[in-house]
N, C-alpha and C positions, 0 to 999 in steps of 0.2 A: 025366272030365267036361270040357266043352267050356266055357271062361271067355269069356262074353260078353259082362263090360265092360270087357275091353281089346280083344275085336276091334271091339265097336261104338267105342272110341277111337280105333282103328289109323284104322277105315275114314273116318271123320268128320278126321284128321288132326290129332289133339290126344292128348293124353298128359298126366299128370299125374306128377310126379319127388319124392319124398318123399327127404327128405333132412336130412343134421345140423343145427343150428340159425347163423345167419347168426357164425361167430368174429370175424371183422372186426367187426362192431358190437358183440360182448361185448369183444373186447380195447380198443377206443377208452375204451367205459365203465370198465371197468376203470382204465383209465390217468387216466381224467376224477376217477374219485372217489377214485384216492391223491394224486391233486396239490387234491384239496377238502381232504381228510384232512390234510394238509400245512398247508395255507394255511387251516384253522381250527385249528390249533394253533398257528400264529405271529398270525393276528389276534385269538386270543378266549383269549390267556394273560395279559394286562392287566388284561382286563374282569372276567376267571376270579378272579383272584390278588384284585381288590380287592373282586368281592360274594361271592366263595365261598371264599374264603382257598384256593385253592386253580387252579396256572394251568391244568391238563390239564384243568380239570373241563369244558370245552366240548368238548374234546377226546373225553376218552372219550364223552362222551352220543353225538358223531355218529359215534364208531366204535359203539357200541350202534345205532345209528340206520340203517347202513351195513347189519349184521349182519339185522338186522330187516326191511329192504329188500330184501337179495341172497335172504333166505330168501321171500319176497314174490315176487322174481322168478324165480325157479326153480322155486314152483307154478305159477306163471303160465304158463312155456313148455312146462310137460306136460299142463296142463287140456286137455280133450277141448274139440275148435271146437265140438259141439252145445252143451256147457256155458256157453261164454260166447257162442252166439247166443241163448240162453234167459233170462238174468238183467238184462236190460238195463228193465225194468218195475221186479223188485226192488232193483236196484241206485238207479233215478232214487226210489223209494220211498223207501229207507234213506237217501239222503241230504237228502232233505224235510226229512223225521224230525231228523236230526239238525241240520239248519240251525234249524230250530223251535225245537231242545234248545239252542239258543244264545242265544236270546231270553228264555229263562227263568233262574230264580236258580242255574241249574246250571253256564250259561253264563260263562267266565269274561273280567272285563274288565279291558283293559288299554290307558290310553292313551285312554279313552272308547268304544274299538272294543271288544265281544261277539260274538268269532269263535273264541274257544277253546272245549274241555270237557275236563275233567278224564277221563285215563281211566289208571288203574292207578298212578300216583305222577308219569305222563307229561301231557302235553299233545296233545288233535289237532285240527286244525283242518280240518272238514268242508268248506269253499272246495276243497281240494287234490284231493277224491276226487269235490267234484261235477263237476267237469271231465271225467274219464271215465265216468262216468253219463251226462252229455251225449250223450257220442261214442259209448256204446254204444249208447243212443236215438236219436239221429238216425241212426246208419247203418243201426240195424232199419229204421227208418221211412223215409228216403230210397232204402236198397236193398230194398224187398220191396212198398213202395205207388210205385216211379216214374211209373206210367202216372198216379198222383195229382200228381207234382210241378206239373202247371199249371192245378192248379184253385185258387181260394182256399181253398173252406169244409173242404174235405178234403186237402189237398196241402198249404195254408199255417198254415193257426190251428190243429192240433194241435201241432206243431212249435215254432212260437213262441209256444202257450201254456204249454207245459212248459219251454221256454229262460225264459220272461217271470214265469211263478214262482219258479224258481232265483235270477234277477236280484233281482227285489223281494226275496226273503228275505236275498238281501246285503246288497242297502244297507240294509237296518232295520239292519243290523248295526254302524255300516254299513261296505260296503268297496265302495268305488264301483269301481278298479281290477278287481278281482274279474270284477263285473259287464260290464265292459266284455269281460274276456277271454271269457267265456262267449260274447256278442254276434260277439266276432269266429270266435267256434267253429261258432257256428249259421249266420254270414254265409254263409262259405269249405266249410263242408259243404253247404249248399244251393249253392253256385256248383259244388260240383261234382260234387252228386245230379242237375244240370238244371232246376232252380227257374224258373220264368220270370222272367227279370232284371227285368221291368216292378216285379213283388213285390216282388225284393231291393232294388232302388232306393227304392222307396215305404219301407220297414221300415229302411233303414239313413238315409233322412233323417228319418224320426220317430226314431232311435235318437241322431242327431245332438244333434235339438232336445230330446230329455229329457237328454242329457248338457249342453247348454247354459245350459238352465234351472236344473239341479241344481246347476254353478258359479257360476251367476249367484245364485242362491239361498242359498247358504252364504258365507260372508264367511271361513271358514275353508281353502276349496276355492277361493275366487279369491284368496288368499295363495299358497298354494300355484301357484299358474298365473302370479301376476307375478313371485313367485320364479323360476320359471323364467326368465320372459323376461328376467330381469334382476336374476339370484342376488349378484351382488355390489355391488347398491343397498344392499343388508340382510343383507350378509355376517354380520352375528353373529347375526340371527332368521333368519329363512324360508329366507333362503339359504345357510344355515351348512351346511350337510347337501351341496350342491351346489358347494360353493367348497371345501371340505375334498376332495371327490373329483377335481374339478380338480387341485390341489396334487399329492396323491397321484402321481397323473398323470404331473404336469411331473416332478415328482423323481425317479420311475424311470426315466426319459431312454430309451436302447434298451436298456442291459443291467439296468437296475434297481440296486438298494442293498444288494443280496444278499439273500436269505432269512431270516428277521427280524432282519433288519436296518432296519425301514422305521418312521417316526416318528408316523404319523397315524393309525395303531393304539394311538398312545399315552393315549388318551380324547381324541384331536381331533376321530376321523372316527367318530363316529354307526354306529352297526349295522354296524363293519368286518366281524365272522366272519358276517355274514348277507347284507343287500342289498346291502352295496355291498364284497364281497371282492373282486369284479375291481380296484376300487381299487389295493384292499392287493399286488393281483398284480400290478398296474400298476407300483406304486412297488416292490416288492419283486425282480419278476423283468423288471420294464421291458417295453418295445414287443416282444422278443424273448419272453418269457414269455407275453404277451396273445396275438402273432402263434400261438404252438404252440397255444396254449386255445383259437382260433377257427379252427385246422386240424383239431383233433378233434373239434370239434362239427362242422366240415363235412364230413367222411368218415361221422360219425355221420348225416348229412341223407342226403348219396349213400346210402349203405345203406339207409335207410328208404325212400329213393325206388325204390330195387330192389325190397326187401319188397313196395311199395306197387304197382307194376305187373306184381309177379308171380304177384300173383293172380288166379283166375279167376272167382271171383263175385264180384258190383257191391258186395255190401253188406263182404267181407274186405275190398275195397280202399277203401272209403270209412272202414270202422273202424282199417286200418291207417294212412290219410292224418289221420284225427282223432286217433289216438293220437301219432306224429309231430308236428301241430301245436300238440299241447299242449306238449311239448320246444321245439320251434320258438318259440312265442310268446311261453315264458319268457327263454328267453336272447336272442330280440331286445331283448323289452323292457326286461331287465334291462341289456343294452348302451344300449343308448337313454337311458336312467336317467343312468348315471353318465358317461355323455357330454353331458350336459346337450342330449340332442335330444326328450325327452319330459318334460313337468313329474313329479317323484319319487312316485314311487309303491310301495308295498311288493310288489314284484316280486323273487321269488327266483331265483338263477340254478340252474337244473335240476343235482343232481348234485354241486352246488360249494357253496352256501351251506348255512349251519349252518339244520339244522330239520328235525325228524322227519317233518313230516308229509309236507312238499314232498319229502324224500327218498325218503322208502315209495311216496309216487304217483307219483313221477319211474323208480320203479325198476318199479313193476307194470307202468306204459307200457312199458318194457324188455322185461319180461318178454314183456307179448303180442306185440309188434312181433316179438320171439324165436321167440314159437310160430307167427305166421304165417309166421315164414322159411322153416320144417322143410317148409312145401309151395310148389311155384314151379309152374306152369302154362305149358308149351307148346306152340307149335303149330307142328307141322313144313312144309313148304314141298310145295306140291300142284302137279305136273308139269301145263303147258297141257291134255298128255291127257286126262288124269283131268279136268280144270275142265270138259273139255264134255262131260262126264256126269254133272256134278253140276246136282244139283236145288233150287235155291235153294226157299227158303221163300216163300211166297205175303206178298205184303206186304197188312196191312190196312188196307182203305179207313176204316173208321170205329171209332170211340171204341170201340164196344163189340166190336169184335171183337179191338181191340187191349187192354181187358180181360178 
């Protein structure tokens, strides 16, 4: 019997290559998450030792956490693609659901914020997973309605009524941080579904002025913002958190203090085995230790950028670019943070800081980024000859025939 979709491939000059999963980008991870494993065992054996009598105890949870992850992302890069182009309605559902479950007496609060829930003796914190919910929804929606991308009523308000829910259900909670990153998820996937920029522009400066208002409104949120600007006014309030990771910083010079060797793990620096362990890698493995952690995040970007243009339907390559820049937007920001170029915010760095939940989503992103690798789309090179007997497609003159 005569296979007749590889010759209609052959003749059309494309071809699809099925293939093992991207190693390059599992080895970098790999290597990301034993120097996390490392470096939450020298920051979180202080903090360990004096609320838990016990210093490995941060220790083991994120090699527990690690385990629970890698197995997360190993279903992940075998799920059938129909599978995960199909759940992207239940997935933005369940996470509703559980932002809702945060708001209530199930919700656990910490610090004034209601963003945890109790689940099996563990903690999770539904923010992490609504982020891929997101990106599963917007790339259904941006890859399969584009001929909608420049209308309003239909191209823009379902999009950013489902981004605009997720938001509001954070800050009740509140985490304003959060909300922003979601904002910049929906911005950058609409920039590059073909949105008509007139929209984007109109919706990121309404996005502006409700971030503006909301600082100008909390007296707690414009502390935090003059800290920034000027963390060592009030070095031991607002800007203690901000000055301690400076310090950190300076002290590991280029080769660092050694490997726990470093002192602001000592109960000086605030959330060392969480948001602010670049610190601790700062001062521990110095400028040389930092330079290696942001060469494997960037081979890990290169890869996803391969991933991300080696597919051949609009909506893989928008879900793989939204999967990517949920990686991407944590560890800018989380650099940003302890560089004192963004006012502090609880921004985890993907892969490295201590925390289950941000581990498991950091590691599912892995995973599917993995599963689109195993297919790459090419298209062979068509001889002058052949071009003048090729029959281009009729271009449409109007709206409806282009739907």
């Amino acid at each position: 019997m005569i296979n007749t979709n590889k010759i209609s491939k052959k003749k059309s000059g494309q071809h699809t290559e099925f293939h093992g999963i991207d190693w390059w980008l599992l080895a970098c991870v790999l290597i990301v998450l034993s120097l996390g494993l490392l470096m939450v065992l020298s920051a979180g054996s202080v903090v360990g030792e004096r609320d838990f009598h016990d210093k490995y105890y941060f220790f083991k949870k994120q090699f527990a956490f690690v385990i629970l992850g890698f197995t997360a992302m190993i279903i992940c890069i075998y799920l059938p693609r129909k599978f995960i182009n199909s759940i992207h309605y239940v997935a933005v559902s369940v996470t509703i659901f559980l932002l809702l479950l945060t708001l209530t007496p199930l919700g656990i609060n910490v610090n004034g914020a209601s963003r945890w829930l109790p689940f099996f003796g563990f903690s999770i914190q539904p923010m992490e997973f609504a982020r891929i919910a997101l990106v599963l929804y917007l790339s259904y929606f941006l890859g399969t309605h584009q001929h909608l991308g420049r209308t309003f009523s239909k191209g823009i308000i379902p999009p950013f009524a489902i981004t605009g829910i997720l938001c509001l259900l954070l800050l009740l909670q509140p985490d304003f941080g959060a909300a922003i990153i979601l904002l910049a998820i929906l911005f950058f996937l609409c920039l590059a579904g073909r949105t008509r920029f007139i929209y984007l522009a109109l919706s990121f400066s309404m996005m502006i002025t409700l971030a503006v208002s909301l600082v100008m409104n909390s007296p707690y949120r414009m502390r935090r913002l003059l800290a920034f600007i000027d963390p060592f006014k009030d070095a031991q309030g607002t800007g203690y958190q901000l000055v301690q990771s400076f310090y950190a910083l300076a002290e590991g010079s280029f080769l660092g203090v050694g490997m726990g060797n470093g002192r602001q793990k000592l109960l000086y620096l605030p959330e060392a085995h969480n948001d602010f362990i670049v610190s601790v890698i700062g001062e521990e493995l110095g400028l040389l230790g930092i330079t290696i952690m942001m060469s494997l995040f960037m081979i890990i970007f290169a890869r996803c950028y391969r991933i991300i243009i080696g597919q051949k339907e609009l909506r893989d390559k928008l879900t793989s670019f939204g999967l990517s820049l949920i990686i991407a937007l944590g560890a800018t920001l989380n650099l940003a943070v302890i560089m004192g170029m963004v006012p502090p915010k609880g921004v985890a760095m993907p892969l490295l800081s201590y925390g289950g939940s941000s581990m498991i989503a950091s590691l599912i992103c892995i995973g599917l980024l993995l599963n689109y690798s195993r297919t790459v789309s090419f298209e062979s090179k068509t001889s002058p000859k052949k071009m003048q007997n090729t029959v281009l497609p009729k271009t449409p003159k109007t709206y409806e025939e282009y739907a």
